[in-house]
C-alpha positions as CSV (number, residue, x, y, z in Angstrom):
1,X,30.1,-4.3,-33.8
2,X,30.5,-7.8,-34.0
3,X,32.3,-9.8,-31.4
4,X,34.1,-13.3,-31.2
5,X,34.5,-15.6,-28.5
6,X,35.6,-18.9,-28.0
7,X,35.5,-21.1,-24.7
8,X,38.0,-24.0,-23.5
9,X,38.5,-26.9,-21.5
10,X,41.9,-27.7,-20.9
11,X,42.0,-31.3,-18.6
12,X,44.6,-32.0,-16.9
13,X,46.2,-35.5,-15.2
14,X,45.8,-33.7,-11.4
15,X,44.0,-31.5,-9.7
16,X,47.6,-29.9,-8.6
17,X,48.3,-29.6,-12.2
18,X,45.4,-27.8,-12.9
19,X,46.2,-25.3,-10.2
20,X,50.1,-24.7,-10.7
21,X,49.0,-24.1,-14.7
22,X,46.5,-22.0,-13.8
23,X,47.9,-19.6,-11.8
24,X,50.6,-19.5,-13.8
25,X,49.2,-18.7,-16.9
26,X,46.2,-16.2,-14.9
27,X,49.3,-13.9,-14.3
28,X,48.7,-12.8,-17.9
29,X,45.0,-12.3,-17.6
30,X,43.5,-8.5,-17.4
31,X,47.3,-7.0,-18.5
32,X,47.7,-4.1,-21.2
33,X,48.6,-6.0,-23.5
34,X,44.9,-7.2,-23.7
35,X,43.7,-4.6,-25.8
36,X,40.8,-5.7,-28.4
37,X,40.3,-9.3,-26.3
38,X,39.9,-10.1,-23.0
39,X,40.3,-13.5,-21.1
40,X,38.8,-14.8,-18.1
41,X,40.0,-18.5,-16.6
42,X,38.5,-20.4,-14.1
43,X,39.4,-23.5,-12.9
44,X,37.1,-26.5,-11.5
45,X,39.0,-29.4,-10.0
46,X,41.4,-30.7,-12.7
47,X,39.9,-28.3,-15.8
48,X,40.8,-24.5,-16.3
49,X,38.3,-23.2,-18.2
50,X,39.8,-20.1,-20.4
51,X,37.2,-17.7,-22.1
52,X,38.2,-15.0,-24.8
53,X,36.4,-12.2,-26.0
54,X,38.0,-9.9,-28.9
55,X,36.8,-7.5,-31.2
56,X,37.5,-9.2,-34.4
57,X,38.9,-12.9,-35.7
58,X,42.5,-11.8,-35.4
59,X,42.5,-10.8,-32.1
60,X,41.2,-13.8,-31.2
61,X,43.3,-16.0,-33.2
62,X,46.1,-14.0,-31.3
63,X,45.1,-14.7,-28.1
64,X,44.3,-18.1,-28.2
65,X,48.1,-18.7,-29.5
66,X,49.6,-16.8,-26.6
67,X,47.5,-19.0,-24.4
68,X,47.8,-22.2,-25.8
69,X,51.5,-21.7,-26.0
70,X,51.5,-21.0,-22.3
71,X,49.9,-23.7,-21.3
72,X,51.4,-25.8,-23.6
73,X,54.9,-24.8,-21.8
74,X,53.5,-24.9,-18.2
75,X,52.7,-28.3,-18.6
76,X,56.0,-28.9,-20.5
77,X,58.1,-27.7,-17.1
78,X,55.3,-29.6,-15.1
79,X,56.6,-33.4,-17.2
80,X,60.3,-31.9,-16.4
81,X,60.0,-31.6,-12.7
């Protein structure tokens, strides 16, 4: 069977933003939920690096919304406060 994966490099302004987004978001990492992908994150200085395997296209185009969305609102609340 054929699998799909795609890597990222999300920057960030700090290194302390980098960290607060990433263990925010890495709370989501390994759940149920994950059932035909699977994400790993890792974070180097101010970049989280987010990998996603899945089974097939939509799974991946499904996980890469839920995890741009949640790192699009971590750093949202990080601007706010």
């Amino acid at each position: 069977m054929e699998e799909f994966s795609l890597k990222l490099e999300l920057f960030f302004e700090t290194e302390k933003k980098a960290r607060v987004s990433f263990e925010a978001v890495s709370l989501e990492t390994g759940q149920k939920h994950e059932k035909r992908s699977k994400t790993t994150m890792d974070i180097n200085k101010n970049v989280v690096l987010v990998k996603i395997i899945a089974m097939d296209a939509s799974a991946l185009k499904a996980s890469l919304n839920s995890y741009a969305k949640l790192f699009l609102l971590s750093d949202n609340l990080l601007e706010v406060f």
